[in-house]
FIZA-366155 format. One record per residue (C-alpha): x, y, z; residue in one letter. Coordinates in steps of 0.02 Angstrom, whole numbers, plus 50000, padded with zeros to 5 digits. Layout:
<recs>
XYZA...
</recs>
This chain:
<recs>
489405109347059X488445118446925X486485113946881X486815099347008X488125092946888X489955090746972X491245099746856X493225095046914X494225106946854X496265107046819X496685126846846X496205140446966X495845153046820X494435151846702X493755166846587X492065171046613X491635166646440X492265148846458X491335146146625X489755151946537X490195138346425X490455125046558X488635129046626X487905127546474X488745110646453X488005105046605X486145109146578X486175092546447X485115080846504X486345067146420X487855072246505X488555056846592X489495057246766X490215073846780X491085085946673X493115086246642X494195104846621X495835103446576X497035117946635X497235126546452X495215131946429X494705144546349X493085148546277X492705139546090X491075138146009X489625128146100X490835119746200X492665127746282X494315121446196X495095111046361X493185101946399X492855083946407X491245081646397X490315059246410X488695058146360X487425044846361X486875039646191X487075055846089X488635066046010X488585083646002X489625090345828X490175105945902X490885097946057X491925090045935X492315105245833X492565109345661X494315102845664X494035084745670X495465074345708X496785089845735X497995083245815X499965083645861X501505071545797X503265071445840X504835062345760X506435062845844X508135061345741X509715054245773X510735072245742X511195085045874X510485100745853X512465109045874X513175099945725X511925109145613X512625122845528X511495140745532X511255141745353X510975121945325X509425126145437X508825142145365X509255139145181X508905123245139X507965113445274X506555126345318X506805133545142X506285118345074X505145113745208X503945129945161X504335124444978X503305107944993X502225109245125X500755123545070X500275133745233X498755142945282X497465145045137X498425136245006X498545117644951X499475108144816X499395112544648X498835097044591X498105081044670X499235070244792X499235050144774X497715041644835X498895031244927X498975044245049X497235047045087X496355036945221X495885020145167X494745002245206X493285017445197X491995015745062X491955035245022X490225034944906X489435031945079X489895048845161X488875060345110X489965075345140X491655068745110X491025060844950X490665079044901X492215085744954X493675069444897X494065079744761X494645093044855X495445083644989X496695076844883X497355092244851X497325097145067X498085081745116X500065085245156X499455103045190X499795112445362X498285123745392X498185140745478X498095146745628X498875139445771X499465123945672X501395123145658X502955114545592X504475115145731X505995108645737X506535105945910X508055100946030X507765091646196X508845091346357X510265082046253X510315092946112X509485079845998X508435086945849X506605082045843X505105085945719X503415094445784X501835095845676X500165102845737X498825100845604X497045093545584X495815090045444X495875104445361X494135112245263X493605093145252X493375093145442X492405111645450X491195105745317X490875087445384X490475096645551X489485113145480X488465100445389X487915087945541X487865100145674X486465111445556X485505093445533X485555090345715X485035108945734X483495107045631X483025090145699X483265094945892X481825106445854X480605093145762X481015081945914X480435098146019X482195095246138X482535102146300X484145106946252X483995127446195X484415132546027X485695147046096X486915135446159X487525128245991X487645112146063X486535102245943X486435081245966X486265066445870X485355052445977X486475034045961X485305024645843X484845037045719X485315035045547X485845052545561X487105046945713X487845032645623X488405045145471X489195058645582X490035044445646X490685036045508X491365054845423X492005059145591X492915044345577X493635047045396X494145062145437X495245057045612X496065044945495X496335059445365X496935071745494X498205058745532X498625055045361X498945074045325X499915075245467X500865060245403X501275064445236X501985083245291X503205072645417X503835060745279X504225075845171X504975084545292X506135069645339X506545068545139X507215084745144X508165083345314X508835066245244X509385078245105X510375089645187X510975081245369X511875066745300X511495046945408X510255056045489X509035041045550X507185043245635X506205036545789X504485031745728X503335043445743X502315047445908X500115052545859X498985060145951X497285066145912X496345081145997X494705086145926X493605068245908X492315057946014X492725039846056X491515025346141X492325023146316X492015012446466X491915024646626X491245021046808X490565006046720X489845012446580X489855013146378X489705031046345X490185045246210X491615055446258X492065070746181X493765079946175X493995096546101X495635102546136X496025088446253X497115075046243X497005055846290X497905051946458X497625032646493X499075024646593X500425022046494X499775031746324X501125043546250X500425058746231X500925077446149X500645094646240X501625107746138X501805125246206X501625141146115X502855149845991X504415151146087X504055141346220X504355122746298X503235109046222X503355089046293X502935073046259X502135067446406X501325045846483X499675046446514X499165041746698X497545034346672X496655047046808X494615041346790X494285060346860X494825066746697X494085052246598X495655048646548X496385064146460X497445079146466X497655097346426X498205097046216X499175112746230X499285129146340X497845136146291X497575155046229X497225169446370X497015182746220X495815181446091X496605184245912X495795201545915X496515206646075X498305198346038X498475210345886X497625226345961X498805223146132X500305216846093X502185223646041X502765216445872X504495224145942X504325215346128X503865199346046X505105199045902X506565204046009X506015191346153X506115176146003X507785182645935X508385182846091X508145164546106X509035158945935X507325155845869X507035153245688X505225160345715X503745167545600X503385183545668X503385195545537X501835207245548X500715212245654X499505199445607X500705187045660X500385193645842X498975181245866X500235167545883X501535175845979X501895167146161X500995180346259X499255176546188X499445160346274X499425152746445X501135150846533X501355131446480X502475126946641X501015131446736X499885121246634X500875106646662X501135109346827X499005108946837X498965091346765X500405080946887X499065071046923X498545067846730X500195064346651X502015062946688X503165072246588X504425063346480X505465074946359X505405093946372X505925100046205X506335119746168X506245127145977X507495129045857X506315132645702X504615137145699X503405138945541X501595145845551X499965143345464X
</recs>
């Protein structure tokens, strides 16, 4: 219990940071019910990465993020990950992979179809997306920096599956810089309770100003999924390419940075994930792991405590900073080779994805049995960066 608010949370370990965080969440005077941790928190801006956070009538942008609509997808194949050969993998399939699919800063050349851009939205109506289509056509397809990744993967029978982490992309960041410095300049006109400090700017439901965060937030979930879409057909062009028959399971979506309209303990309200993952009974969800480590698609079990969601990853326990300044390039090269992997650990830089700047993800799953049950527990073969 925090500011008379209940806070249920799904780990024994939170950083002080983060629990600053949670209390700051629950001095809204919106916040609905209770509030939701998932076991992979860590402290974010505004609002900790891992929160769930229903309101009544208002959406905060930053407990969305700048993000929007980042999310995971997996594929799985019909070919074993044995009848590969070594140099099918490394020189043509993740050759080519990093060939057509532009990572970290960079984007396409030139613009992709429109076809594969969201669509049924009527863009001259979004202010900020309007402003930035232009650009977006040249993003879409595009993986991102960061912790967003391309794996290949093998589960417990050796069968090869497709992993891609990736969100909106600089569409996202501006569609959320832009409404969260409106609602920062309007909470203080309306004189709000709600202090400045905590970057946790709202937009009341029935605003003009809600109803066009809304509708980009929206365009840019369906983008984030069409980006994450287009860099999975590609990729399953060029395995088709080079792993002859090889068929593919449709592909399994999840979204992790968005706000939704939800019923919960009888009640319409505005729930917010940001680094948390739907869990409703039966829902087939993604938690991936860290670089080197397990990830698994997981069934949602519908638990109301959580509002319905789960942990979207493990979850860092070293800032980027600290991950570079602390860690071994040697320790965490040798501990990847070790494993076979295919990884992207080159520099030092490349220390703020290793494993060790992240939570232990067995124990993070372990922290949710009551949120999902796991399904497939996959292991990497191949792992590309942002």
């Amino acid at each position: 219990m925090i500011n008379q608010v209940p806070v249920k949370i799904w780990t024994d370990s939170v950083e002080e940071s983060a629990m600053e965080q949670i209390a700051n969440l629950c001095s809204l005077p919106f916040l609905f019910h209770h509030l939701a941790i998932m076991p992979d928190v860590h402290a974010g801006m505004g609002m900790p990465i891992g929160g769930v956070l229903a309101c009544r009538d208002a959406v905060v942008p930053n407990a969305v993020g700048v993000d929007i609509g980042c999310g995971m997808c997996a594929v799985k194949t019909s070919w074993q990950v044995d009848d590969i050969p070594v140099d099918v993998l490394r020189k043509q399939v993740m050759s080519s992979i990093r060939e057509r699919i532009p990572v970290g800063m960079t984007h396409h050349d030139e613009d992709q179809d429109e076809a594969y851009m969201p669509q049924g939205f009527d863009v001259s109506e979004l202010k900020v997306v309007s402003s930035q289509y232009r650009s977006a056509l040249r993003q879409v397809g595009t993986l991102g920096g960061g912790n967003h990744f391309i794996e290949l993967q093998r589960d417990e029978q050796d069968t090869l599956w497709v992993m891609i982490h990736s969100g909106s992309r600089n569409l996202g960041k501006r569609v959320c810089d832009y409404y969260d410095n409106l609602a920062a300049k309007l909470n203080v006109l309306w004189h709000s309770s709600v202090d400045p400090k905590l970057q946790l700017p709202f937009l009341p439901r029935g605003t003009k100003e809600f109803g066009a965060y809304w509708n980009e937030m929206k365009y840019c979930i369906e983008f984030a999924l069409c980006n994450r879409r287009l860099m999975m057909e590609r990729i399953e062009d060029i395995l088709a390419d080079a792993l002859p028959g090889i068929t593919f399971e449709p592909m399994i979506n999840i979204a992790h940075n968005y706000a939704a309209l939800e019923l919960h303990f009888g009640e319409n309200v505005i729930v917010h994930r940001k680094g948390a993952t739907l869990a409703r009974e039966g829902t087939t969800g993604i938690i991936p792991g860290s670089q080197g480590t397990a990830s698994y698609i997981v069934e949602g079990l519908g638990n109301p405590d959580s509002f319905c969601s789960c942990s979207h990853g493990a979850g860092r326990v070293m800032s980027r900073k600290q991950a570079v300044s602390t860690l071994s390039l040697a320790d965490e090269v040798r501990r990847l080779d070790e494993q076979g992997i295919i990884h992207a650990i080159r520099s030092e830089r490349d220390l703020e994805e290793a494993a060790s700047a992240y939570k232990d993800i067995e124990q993070v799953i372990a922290h949710e049995h009551d949120l999902v049950r796991v399904g497939t527990r996959l292991r990497p073969v191949a792992v590309i960066k942002g």
